[in-house]
N, C-alpha and C positions, 0 to 999 in steps of 0.2 A: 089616466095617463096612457097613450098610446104605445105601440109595440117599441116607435122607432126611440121614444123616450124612457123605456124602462130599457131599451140595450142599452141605450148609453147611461141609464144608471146604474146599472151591472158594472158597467168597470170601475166606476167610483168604489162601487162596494167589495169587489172581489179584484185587488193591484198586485197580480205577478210580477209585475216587472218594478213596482217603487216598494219600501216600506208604508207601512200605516202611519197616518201622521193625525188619526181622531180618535179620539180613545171608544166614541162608540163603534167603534170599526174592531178594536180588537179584544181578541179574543187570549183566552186563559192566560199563563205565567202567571196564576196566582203564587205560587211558592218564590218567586224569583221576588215579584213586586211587593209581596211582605218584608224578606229581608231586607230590599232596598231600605222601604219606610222606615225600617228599625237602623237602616245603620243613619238616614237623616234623621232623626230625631236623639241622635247620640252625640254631644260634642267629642270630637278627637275621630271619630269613625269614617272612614271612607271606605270605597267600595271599589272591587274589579270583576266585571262581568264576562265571562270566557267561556268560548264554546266551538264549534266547527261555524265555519262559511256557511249560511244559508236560514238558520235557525229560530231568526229573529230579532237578534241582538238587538239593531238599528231599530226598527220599528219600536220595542220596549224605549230606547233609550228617546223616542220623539214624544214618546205618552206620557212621560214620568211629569211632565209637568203639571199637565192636567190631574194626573192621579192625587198629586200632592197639595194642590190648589186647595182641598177641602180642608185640610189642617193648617195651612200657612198663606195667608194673602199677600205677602208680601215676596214672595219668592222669585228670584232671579235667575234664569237655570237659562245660559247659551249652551251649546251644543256644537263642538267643531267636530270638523273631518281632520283628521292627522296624513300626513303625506311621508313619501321616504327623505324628500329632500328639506323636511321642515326638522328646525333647530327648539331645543326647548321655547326661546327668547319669542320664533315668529309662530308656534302654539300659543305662548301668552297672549302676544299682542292681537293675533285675532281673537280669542276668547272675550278677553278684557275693552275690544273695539267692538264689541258685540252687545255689550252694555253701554245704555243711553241713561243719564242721572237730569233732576232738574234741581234746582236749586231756587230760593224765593230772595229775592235784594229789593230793600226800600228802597225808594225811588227817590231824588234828590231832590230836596225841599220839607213840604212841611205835609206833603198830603200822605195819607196810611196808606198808599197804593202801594202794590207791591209788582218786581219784574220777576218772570220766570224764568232763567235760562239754563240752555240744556247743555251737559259737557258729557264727557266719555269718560268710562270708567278708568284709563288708561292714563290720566291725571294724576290717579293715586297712586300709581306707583313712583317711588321717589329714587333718583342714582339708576344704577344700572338693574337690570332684570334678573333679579335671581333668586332661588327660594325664599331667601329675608325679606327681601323687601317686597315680595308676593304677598308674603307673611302678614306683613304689614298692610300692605293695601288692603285685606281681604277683613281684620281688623278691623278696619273703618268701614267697609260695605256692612259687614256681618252687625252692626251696631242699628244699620239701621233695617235690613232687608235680612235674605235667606239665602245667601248665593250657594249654589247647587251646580258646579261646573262638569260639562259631559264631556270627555276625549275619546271620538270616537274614531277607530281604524287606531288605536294605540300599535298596533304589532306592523304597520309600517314605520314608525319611527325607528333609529340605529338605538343600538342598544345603550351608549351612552347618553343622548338625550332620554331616554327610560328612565335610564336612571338618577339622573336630575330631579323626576317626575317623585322617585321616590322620597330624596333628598326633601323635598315640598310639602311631601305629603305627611313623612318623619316631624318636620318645625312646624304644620299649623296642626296634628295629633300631641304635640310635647306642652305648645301652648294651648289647647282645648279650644282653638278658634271656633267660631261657630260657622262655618263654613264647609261643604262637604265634596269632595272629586270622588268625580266616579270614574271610572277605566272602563273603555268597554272594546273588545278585539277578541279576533280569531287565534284559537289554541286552547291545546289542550290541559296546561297546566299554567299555572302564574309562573313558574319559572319561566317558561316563553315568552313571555310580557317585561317582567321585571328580573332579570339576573339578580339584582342587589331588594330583591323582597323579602329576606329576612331580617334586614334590622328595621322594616312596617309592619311583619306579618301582625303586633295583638292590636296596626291600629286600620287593618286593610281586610274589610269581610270577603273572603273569597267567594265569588257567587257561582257556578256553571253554571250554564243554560244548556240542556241536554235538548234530544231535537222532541216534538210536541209529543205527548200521551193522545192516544186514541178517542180519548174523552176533550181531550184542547180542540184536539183539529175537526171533533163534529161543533164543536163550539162556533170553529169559522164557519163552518158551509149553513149550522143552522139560523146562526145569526144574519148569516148574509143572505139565503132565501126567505126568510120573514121579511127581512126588511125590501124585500124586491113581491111580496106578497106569492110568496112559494115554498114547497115542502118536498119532501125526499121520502119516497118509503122505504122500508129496514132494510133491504137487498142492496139499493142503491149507496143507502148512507153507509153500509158496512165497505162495500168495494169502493165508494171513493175513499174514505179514510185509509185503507190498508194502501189504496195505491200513491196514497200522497207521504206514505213512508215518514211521516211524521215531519216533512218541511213546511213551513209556511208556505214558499212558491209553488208547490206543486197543489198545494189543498186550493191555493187562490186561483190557480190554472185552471184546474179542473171544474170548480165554481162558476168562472167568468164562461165558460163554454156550455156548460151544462143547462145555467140559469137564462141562458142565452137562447138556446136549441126551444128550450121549455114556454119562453116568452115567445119567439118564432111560430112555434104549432100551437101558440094560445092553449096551455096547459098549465093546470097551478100543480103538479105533482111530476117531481122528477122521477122517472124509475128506473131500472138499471139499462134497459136501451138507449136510454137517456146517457146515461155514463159513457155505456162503449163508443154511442156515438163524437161527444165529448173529448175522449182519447184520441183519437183520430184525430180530428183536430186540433189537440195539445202536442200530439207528436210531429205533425208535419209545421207547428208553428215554433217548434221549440229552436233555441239557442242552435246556432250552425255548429259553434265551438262541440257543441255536445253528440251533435248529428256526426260530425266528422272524426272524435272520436271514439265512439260508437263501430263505424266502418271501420277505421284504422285498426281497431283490435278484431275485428269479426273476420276480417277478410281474408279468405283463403279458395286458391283455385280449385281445390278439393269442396266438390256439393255436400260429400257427406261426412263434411268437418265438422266438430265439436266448440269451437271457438263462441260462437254466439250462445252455445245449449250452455258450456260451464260460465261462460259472463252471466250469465240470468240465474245461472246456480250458486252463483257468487253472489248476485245481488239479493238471494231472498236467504242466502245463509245466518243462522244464529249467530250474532255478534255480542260484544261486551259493551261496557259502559260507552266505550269510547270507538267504538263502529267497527275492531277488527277482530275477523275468525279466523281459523285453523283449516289445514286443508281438509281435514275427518269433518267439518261443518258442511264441505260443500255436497260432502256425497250423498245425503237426505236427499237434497230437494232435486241434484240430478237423476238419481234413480227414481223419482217419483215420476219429474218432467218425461224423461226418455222411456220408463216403464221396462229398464234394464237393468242388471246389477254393474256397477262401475267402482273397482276401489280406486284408493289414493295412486298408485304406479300410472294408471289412466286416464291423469287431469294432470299431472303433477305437473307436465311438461308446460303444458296448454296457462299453468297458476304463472311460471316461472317468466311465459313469453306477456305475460301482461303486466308484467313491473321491469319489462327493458322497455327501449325506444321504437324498435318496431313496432310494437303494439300501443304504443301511446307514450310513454307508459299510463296505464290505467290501473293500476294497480298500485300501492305503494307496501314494501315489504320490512318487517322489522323481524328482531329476534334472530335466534340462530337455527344450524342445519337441524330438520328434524322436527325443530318449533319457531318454523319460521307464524306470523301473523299478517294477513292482509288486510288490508281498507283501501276501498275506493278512492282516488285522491281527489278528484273531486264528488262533493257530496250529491250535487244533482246529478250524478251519474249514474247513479241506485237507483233510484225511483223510474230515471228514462228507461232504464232496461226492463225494467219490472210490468212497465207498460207497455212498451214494444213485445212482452213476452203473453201479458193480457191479450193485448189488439189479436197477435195472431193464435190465441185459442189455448197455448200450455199453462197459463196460471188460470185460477181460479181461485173465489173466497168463499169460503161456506160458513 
């Protein structure tokens, strides 16, 4: 295979900008894809898959089909996108138009021939569209198939449609349909999804999808340089991993440039010049939205402002389960970056101006005076900084 045809299998194998949609393309969520499997092979069990913007979600929820192929042949599994302006009713009818049936009819006279013809799933629903007679249709699919139905972007929908979703999922758990909805959206608790989730919680496995382990995300780079016939030595494979901060797009970013650079100079080992060079080019190709605010919080006529040094002290800050720290988190990594001592009085300002509107907000703030807590509000916003603070020389992984 030629240069000009392994770059453009490079992008096949390493997709920043779409989910995966081949299972031999991804990589780890084994913990997430077990409990899946357990909750379909459970009658009554459904599933909600929740986590921050950027993590995977989507991409897990295009594989599942595949994964499940090996226990069930017969499996039906559409996948919609949910919008803010869609109604329970136009969720059903794309899902349920999304399924194609055939049917066998003798043929009129005397010969054993037989017609096939094909109808929509959306037949079976009898009367008007509402949990029961969902109930019902799904009855008659589940009798002869595996239907496995994905809603995905659930946290665009209004909260009363949600909760319908619950209502549905409450009548085919009471009757142990054989039928399984999964939920899969942005947030950080099922309360954000489902308001009226506690009269499904014993038949709804709560899943998170927390953002990749360090062991997931060499998973993507090494899977995706074998299959491009290339390798990373340890130097390299440790700094792409710490800088792709645990997001899918950022390790597929990094990947597609890297694997790229390495194909270009006819090299089968990436090493960390490889990387830095790589960065540079993730950064001036990245999202505008992020580039602009990025500046919007940095900017000050002051050259020897601190705005950009405590953003990058934010983003490599020790956080919790759920991506927010305290302002005592930020002062490690800026007394390390600066090679000054700085306490809290000395950022505090600088924490405060990046969760108003001037500065983005880029910030987003919880908790009260004293124990206030921050997180990035957007997630790709960590990892940009973290490599903007790479490229020019103040981080480093050892």
């Amino acid at each position: 295979m030629d240069k000009e045809s392994r770059s453009l299998e490079a992008s096949k194998v390493f997709t920043p900008t779409a989910p995966i949609d081949e299972r031999s393309l991804f990589a780890g969520r084994h913990t997430q894809i077990r409990q899946i499997v357990d909750v379909v092979n459970q009658k009554g069990q459904h599933a909600v898959l929740f986590g921050e913007r950027g993590v995977g979600k989507t991409s897990l929820a295009n594989i599942l089909k595949d994964i499940l192929i090996s226990s069930y042949n017969n499996i039906i599994s559409p996948r919609i996108n949910c919008y803010a302006d869609d109604t329970f009713n136009s969720v059903i009818e794309k899902s349920f138009g999304e399924i194609t049936l055939m049917s066998q009819r003798r043929k009129i006279g005397f010969s054993d021939k037989t017609d096939l013809n094909k109808f929509n799933a959306r037949d079976l629903i009898v009367g008007k569209i509402d949990p029961e007679s969902i109930r019902k249709a799904l009855v008659l699919l589940s009798d002869i198939f595996k239907p496995i139905i994905i809603f995905d972007e659930f946290d665009r929908l209004k909260p009363d449609v949600q909760n319908v979703f619950a209502d549905l999922i409450k009548a085919l758990s009471d009757h142990a349909v054989g039928a399984t909805i999964i939920i899969v959206g942005v947030a950080d608790s099922i309360d954000q999804l489902i308001s009226a989730h506690q009269s499904v919680e014993r038949a709804l496995m709560q899943i998170r999808m927390p953002r990749m382990s360090e062991d997931e995300v060499q998973e993507i780079f090494t899977r995706g340089y074998k299959h491009l016939g290339l390798s990373a030595n340890d130097d390299a494979m440790l700094t792409a991993t710490r800088l792709a901060q645990g997001l899918p797009h950022y390790a597929h970013l990094i990947g597609l440039h890297s694997s790229r650079i390495a194909i270009e100079k006819d090299v089968n080992t990436i090493d960390l010049g490889t990387i830095r060079e790589s960065i540079s080019l993730a950064l001036g190709g990245a999202q505008q939205s992020i580039q602009s605010i990025w500046h919007k919080a940095t900017m000050s006529p002051r050259k020897d402002n601190l705005f950009a040094t405590v953003l990058l002290s934010c983003a490599l800050a020790k956080t919790d389960e759920l991506g927010y720290f305290a302002a005592q988190d930020v002062r490690g990594p800026l007394n390390i970056i600066t090679n000054k001592k700085y306490e809290i009085p000395n950022y505090s300002q600088h924490l405060k101006e990046f969760t108003e509107e001037k500065r983005g907000p880029v910030l987003k703030k919880i908790g009260t005076k004293r124990r206030y807590r921050f997180r990035f509000i957007n997630p790709l916003m960590q990892p940009f900084v973290i490599m903007r603070g790479y490229n020019e020389g103040k981080v480093e992984f050892k």
